[in-house]
ChimeraX commands (.cxc) that place a marker at each C-alpha (Angstrom):
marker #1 position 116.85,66.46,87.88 radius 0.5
marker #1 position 116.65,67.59,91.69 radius 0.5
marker #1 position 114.23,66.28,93.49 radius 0.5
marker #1 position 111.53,68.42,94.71 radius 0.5
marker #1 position 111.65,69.94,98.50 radius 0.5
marker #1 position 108.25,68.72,100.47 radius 0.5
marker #1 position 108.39,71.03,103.40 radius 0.5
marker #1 position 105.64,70.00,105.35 radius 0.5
marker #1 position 103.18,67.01,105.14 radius 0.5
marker #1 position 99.69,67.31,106.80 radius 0.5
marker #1 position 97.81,63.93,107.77 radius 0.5
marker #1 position 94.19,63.83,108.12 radius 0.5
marker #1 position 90.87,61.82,107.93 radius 0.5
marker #1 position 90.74,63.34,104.28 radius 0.5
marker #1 position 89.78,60.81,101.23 radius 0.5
marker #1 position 91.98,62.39,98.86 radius 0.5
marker #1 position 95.69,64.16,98.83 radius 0.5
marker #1 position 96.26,68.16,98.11 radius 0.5
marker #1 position 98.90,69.68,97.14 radius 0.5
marker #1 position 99.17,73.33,98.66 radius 0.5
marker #1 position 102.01,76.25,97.90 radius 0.5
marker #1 position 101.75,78.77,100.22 radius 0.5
marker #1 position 102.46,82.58,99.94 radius 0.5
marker #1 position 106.08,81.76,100.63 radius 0.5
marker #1 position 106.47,79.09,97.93 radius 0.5
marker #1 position 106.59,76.14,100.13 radius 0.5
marker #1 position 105.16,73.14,99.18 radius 0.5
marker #1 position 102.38,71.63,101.56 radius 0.5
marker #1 position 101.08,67.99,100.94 radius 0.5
marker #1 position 97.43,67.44,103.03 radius 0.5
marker #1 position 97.32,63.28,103.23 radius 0.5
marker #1 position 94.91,60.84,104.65 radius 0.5
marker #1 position 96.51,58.89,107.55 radius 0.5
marker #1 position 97.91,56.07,105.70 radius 0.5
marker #1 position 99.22,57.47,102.42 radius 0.5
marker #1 position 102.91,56.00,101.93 radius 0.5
marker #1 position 105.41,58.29,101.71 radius 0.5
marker #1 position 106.44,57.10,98.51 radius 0.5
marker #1 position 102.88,57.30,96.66 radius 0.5
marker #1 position 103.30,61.12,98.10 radius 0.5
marker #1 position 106.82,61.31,96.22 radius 0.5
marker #1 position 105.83,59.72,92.70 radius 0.5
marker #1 position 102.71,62.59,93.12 radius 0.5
marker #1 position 104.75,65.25,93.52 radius 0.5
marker #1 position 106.99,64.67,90.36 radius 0.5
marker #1 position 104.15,63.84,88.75 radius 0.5
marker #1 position 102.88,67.25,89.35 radius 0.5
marker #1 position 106.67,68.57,89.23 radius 0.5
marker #1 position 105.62,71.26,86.08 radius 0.5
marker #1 position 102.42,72.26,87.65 radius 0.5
marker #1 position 104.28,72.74,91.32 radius 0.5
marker #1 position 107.45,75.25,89.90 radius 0.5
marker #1 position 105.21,76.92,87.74 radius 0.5
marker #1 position 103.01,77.54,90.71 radius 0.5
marker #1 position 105.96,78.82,93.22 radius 0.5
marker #1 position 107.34,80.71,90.05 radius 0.5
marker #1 position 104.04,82.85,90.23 radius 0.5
marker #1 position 104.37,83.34,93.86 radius 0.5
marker #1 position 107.78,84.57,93.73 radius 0.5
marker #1 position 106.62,87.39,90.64 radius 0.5
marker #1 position 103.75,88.81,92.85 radius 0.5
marker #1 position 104.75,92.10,93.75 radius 0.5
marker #1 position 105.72,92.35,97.38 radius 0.5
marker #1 position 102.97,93.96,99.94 radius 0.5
marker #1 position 104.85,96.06,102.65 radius 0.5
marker #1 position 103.52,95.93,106.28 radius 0.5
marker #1 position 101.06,99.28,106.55 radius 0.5
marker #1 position 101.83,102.40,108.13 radius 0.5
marker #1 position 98.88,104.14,108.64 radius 0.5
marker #1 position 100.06,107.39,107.18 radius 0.5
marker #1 position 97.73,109.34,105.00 radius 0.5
marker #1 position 97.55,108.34,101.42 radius 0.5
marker #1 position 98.27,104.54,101.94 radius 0.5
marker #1 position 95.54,102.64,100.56 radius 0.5
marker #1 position 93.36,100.18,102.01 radius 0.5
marker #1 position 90.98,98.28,101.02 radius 0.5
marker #1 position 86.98,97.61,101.62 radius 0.5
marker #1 position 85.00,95.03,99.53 radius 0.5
marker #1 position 87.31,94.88,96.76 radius 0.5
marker #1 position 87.79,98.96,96.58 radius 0.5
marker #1 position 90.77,100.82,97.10 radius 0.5
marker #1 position 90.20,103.95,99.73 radius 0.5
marker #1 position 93.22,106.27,100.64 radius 0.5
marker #1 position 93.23,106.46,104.19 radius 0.5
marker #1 position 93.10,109.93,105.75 radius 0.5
marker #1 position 93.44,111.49,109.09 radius 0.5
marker #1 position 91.25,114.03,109.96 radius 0.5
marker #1 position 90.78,116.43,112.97 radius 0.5
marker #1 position 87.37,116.27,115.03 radius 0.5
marker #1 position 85.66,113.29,113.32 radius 0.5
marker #1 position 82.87,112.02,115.08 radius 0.5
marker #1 position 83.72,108.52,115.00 radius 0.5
marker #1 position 86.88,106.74,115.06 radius 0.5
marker #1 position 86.43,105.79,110.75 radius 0.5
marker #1 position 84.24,107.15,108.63 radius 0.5
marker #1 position 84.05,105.74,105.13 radius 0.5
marker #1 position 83.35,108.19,102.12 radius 0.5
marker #1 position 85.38,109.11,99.23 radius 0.5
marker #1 position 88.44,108.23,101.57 radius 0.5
marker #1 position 88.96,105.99,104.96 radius 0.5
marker #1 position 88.76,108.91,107.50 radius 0.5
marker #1 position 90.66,107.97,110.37 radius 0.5
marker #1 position 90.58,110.48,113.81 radius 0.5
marker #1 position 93.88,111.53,114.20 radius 0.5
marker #1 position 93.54,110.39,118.02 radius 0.5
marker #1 position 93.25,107.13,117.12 radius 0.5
marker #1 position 96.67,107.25,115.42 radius 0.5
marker #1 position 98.68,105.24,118.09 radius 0.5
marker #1 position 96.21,102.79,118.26 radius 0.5
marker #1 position 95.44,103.02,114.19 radius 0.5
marker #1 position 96.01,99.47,113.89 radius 0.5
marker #1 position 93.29,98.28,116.50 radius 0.5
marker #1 position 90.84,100.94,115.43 radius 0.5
marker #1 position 90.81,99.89,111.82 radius 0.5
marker #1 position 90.96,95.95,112.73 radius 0.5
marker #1 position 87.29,96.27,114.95 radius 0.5
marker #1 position 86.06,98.50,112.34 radius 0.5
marker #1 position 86.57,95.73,109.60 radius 0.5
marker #1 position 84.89,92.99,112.05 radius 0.5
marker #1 position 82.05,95.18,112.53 radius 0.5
marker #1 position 81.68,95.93,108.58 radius 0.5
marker #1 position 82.33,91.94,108.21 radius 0.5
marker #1 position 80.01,90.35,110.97 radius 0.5
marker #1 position 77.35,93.06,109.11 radius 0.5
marker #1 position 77.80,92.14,105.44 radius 0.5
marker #1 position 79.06,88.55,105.88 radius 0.5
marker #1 position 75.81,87.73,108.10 radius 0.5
marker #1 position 73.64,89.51,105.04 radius 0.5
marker #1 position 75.07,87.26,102.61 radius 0.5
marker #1 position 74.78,84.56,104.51 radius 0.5
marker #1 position 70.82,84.93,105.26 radius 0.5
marker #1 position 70.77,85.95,101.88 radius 0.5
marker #1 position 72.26,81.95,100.65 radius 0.5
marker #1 position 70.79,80.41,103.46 radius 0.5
marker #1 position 67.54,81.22,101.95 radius 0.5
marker #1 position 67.91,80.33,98.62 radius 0.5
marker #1 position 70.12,76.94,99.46 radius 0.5
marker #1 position 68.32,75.82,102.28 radius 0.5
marker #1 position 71.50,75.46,104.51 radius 0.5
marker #1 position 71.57,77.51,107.30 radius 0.5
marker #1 position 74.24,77.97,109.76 radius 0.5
marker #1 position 73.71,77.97,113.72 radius 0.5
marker #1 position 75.63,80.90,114.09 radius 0.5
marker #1 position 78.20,83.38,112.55 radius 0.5
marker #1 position 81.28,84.29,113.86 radius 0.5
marker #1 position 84.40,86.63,112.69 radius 0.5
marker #1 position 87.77,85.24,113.25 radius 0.5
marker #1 position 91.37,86.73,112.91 radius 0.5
marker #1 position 92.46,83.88,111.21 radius 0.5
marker #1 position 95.28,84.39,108.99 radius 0.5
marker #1 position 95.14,81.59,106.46 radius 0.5
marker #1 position 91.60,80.44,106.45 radius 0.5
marker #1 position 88.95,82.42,104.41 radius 0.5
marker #1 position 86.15,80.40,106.40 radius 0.5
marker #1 position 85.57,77.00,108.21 radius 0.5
marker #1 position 82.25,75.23,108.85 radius 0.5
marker #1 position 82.57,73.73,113.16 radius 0.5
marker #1 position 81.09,70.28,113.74 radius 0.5
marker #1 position 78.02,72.04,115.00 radius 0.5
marker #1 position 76.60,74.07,112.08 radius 0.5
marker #1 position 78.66,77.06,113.20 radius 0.5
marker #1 position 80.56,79.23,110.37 radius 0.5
marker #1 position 83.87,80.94,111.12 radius 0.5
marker #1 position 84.76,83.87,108.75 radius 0.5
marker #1 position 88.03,85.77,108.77 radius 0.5
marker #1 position 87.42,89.58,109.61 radius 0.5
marker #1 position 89.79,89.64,106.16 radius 0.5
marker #1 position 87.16,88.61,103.95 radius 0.5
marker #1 position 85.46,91.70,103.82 radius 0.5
marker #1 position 88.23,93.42,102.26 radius 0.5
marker #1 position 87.59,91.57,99.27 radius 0.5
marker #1 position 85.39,92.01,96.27 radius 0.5
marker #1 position 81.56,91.07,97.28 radius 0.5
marker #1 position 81.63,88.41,94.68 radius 0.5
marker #1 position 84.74,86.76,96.78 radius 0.5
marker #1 position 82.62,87.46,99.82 radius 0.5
marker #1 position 79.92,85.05,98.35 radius 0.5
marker #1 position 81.92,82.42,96.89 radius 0.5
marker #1 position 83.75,81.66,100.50 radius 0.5
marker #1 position 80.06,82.06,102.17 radius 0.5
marker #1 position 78.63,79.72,99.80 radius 0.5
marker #1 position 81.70,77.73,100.30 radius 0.5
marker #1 position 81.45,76.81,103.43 radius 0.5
marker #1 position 77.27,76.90,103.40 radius 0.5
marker #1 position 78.00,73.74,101.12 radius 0.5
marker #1 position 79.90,71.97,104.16 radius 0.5
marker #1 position 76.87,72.33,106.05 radius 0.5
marker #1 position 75.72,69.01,104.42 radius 0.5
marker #1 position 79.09,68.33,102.54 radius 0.5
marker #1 position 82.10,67.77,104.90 radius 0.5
marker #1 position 84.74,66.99,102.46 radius 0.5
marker #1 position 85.88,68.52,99.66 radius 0.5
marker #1 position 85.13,65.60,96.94 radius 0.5
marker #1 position 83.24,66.05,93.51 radius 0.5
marker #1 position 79.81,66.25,95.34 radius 0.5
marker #1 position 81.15,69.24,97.06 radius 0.5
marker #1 position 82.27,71.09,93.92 radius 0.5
marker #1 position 78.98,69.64,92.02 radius 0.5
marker #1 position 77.10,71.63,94.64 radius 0.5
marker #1 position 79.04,74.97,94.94 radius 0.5
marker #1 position 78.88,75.37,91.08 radius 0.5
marker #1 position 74.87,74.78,91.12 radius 0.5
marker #1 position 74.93,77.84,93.32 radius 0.5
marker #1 position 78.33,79.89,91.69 radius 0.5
marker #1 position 78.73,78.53,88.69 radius 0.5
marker #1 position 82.08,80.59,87.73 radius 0.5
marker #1 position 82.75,79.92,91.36 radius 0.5
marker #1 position 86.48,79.05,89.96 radius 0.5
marker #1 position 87.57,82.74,89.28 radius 0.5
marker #1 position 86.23,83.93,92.77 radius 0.5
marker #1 position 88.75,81.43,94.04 radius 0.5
marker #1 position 91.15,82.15,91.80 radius 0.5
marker #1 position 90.88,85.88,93.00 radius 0.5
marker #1 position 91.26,85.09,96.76 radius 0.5
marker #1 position 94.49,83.01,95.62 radius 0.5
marker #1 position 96.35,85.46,93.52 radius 0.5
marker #1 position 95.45,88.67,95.67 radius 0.5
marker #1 position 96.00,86.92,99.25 radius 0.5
marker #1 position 99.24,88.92,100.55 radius 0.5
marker #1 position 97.06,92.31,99.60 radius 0.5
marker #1 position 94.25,91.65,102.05 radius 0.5
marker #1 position 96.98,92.36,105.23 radius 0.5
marker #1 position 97.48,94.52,107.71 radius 0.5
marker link #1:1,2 radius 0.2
marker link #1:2,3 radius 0.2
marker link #1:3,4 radius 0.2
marker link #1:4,5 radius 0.2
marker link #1:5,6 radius 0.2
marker link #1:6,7 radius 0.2
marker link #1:7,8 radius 0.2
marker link #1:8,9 radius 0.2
marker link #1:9,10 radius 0.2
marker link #1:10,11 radius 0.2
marker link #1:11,12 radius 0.2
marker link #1:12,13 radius 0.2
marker link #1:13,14 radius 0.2
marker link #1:14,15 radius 0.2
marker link #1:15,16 radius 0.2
marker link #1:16,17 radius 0.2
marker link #1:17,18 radius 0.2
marker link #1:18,19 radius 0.2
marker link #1:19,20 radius 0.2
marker link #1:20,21 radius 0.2
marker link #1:21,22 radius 0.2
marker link #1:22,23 radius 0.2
marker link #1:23,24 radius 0.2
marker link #1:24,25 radius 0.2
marker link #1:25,26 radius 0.2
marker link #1:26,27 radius 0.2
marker link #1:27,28 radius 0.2
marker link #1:28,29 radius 0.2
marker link #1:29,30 radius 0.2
marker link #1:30,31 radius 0.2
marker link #1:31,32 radius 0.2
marker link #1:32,33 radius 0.2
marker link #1:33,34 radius 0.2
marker link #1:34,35 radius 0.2
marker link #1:35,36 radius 0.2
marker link #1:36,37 radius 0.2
marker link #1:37,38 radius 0.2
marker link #1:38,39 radius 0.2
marker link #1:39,40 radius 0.2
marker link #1:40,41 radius 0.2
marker link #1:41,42 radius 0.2
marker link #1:42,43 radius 0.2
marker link #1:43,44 radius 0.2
marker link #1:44,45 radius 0.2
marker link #1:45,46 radius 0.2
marker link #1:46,47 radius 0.2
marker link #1:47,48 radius 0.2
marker link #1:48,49 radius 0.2
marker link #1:49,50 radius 0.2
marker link #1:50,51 radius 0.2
marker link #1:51,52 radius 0.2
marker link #1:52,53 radius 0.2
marker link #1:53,54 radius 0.2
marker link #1:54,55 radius 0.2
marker link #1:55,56 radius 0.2
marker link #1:56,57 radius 0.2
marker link #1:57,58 radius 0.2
marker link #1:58,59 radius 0.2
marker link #1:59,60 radius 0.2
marker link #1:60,61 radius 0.2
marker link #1:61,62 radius 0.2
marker link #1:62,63 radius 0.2
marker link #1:63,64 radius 0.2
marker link #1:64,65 radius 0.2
marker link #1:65,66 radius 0.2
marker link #1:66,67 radius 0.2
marker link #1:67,68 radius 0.2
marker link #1:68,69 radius 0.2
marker link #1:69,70 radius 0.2
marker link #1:70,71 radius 0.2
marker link #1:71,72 radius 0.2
marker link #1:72,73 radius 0.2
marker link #1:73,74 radius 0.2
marker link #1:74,75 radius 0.2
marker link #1:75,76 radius 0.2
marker link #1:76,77 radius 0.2
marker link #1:77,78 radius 0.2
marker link #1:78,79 radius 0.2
marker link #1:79,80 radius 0.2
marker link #1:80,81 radius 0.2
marker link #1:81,82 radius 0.2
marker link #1:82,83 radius 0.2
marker link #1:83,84 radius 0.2
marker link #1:84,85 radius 0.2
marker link #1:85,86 radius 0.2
marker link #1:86,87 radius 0.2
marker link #1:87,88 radius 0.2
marker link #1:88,89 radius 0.2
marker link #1:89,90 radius 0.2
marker link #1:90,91 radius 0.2
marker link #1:91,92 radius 0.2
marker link #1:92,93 radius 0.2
marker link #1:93,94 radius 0.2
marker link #1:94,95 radius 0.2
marker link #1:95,96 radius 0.2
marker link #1:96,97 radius 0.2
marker link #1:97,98 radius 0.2
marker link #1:98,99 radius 0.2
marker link #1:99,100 radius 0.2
marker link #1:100,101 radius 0.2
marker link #1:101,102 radius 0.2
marker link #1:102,103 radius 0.2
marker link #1:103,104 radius 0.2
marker link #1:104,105 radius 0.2
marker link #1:105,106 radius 0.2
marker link #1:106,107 radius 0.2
marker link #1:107,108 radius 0.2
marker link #1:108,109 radius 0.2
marker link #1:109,110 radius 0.2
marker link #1:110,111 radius 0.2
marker link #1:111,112 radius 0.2
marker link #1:112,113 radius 0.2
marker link #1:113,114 radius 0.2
marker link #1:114,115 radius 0.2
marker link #1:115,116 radius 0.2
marker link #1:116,117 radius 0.2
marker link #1:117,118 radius 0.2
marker link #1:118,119 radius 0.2
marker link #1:119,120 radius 0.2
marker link #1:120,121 radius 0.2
marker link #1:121,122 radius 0.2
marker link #1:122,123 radius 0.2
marker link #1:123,124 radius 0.2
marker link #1:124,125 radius 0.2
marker link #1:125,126 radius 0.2
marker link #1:126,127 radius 0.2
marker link #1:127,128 radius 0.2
marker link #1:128,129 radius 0.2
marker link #1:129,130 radius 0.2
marker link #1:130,131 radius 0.2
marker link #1:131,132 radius 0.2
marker link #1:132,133 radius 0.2
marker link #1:133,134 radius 0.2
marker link #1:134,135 radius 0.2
marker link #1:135,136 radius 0.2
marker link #1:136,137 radius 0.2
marker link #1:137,138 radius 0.2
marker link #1:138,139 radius 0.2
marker link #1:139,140 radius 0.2
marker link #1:140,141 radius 0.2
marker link #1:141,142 radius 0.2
marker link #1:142,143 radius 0.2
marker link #1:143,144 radius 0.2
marker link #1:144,145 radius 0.2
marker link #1:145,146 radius 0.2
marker link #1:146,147 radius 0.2
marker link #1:147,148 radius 0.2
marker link #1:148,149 radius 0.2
marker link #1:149,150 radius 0.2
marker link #1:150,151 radius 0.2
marker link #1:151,152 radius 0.2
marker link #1:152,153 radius 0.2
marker link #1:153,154 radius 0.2
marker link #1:154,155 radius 0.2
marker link #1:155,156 radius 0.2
marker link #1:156,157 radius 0.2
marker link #1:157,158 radius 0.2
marker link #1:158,159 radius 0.2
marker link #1:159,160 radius 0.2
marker link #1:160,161 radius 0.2
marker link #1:161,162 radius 0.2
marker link #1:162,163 radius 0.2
marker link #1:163,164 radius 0.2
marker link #1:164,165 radius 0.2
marker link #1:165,166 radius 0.2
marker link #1:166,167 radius 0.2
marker link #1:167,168 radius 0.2
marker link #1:168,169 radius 0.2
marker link #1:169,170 radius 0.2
marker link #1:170,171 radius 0.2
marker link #1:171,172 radius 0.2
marker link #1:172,173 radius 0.2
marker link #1:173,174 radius 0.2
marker link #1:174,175 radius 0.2
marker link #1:175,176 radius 0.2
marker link #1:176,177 radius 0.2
marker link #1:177,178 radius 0.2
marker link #1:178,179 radius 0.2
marker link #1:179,180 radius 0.2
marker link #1:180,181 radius 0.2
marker link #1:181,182 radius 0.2
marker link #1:182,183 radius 0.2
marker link #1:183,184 radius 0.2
marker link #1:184,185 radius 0.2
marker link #1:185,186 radius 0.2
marker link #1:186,187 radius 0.2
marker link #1:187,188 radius 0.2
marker link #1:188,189 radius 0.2
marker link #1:189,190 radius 0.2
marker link #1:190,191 radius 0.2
marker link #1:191,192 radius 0.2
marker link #1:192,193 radius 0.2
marker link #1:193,194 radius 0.2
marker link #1:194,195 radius 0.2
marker link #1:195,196 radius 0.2
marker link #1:196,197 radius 0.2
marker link #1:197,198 radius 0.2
marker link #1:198,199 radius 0.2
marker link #1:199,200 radius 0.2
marker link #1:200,201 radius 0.2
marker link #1:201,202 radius 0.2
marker link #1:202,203 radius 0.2
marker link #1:203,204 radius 0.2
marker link #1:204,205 radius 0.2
marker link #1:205,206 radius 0.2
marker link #1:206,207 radius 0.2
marker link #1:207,208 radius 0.2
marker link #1:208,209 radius 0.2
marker link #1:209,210 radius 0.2
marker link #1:210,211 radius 0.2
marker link #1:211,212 radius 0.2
marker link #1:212,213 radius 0.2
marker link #1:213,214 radius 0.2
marker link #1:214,215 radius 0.2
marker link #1:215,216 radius 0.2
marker link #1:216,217 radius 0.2
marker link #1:217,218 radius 0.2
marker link #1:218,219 radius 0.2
marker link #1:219,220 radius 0.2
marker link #1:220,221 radius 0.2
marker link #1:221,222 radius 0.2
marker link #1:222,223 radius 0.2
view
């Protein structure tokens, strides 16, 4: 039996290991700092069945092309699918109706036009939902901020601070929640261990297939 590829191992001040297959099938392994290599190995074929039936997946998705900002591509906005279309003398640069309205001036730019618009929409609904949480949890953030990360929904800074990808906001509101309430949680909960989960659940209790969502539909969220 052939031994299972680890491409990358990630040390940390984590308690506990992960094991992480990214959009591209490759196997990540988060450690704390002193995990032997070979406790890592006996893991991993431990988990052999779970890890090629999780890269199998991957490799079925259907693959996203990069966008091209012509009319009828779709795009989307909290979940929804909008066909974008270009229009002569809009007012603003987007409009959202029936369609994404897009001036045709801001063609050559498209792509920088429609990435502000989705931070504006996301610093607007993301700070909502976060008020919203922060009053019935009791955690509350000292600030909000939109990021362009790529492969972080959200992170939680050493000093109450929460990061949000401008991303997020193309996903359904429910997703939108879940990664809000997610990092809310590490407010008070730093790590990931079963206090953490015990917590989110209390709050989300199907918080599991919001996750799952943001897992399975992560290469449709690009642009």
């Amino acid at each position: 039996m052939d031994e299972i590829k680890i491409d990358k191992v990630i040390r940390s001040h984590r308690k506990t290991i992960a094991l992480v297959i990214t959009q591209d099938t490759a196997l990540v392994v988060r450690a704390p700092f002193f995990t032997p290599l070979e406790y890592i190995q006996k893991l991993i074929e431990r988990k052999r069945f779970w890890i090629n039936r999780k890269q199998e997946e991957i490799r079925k998705r259907p693959i996203v092309k990069p966008k091209e900002f012509v009319s009828g591509e779709v795009f989307l906005f909290l979940g929804r699918s909008y066909k974008l279309e270009i229009v002569d003398g809009l007012q603003s640069d987007i409009e959202l109706r029936d369609t994404l309205q897009i001036s045709r001036t801001r063609l050559p730019v498209a792509k920088e036009t429609l990435i502000a618009w989705y931070k504006e929409r996301a610093l607007e609904k993301i700070r909502e939902r976060c008020e919203w949480y922060a009053k019935l949890t009791g955690y509350k953030p000292t600030s909000i901020k939109i990021t362009g990360a790529k492969r972080r929904w959200g992170s939680c800074g050493p000093r109450g601070t929460l990061n949000f990808s401008w991303r997020l906001i193309m996903t359904p509101l429910e997703v939108v929640d879940y990664v809000v309430v997610h990092e809310l949680v590490h407010l008070e909960e730093k790590s990931h261990a079963k206090k953490f989960w015990s917590k989110v659940k209390t709050i989300l209790h199907d918080y599991e297939k919001r996750e799952r969502w943001l897992k399975e539909n992560k290469a449709a969220v690009i642009l």
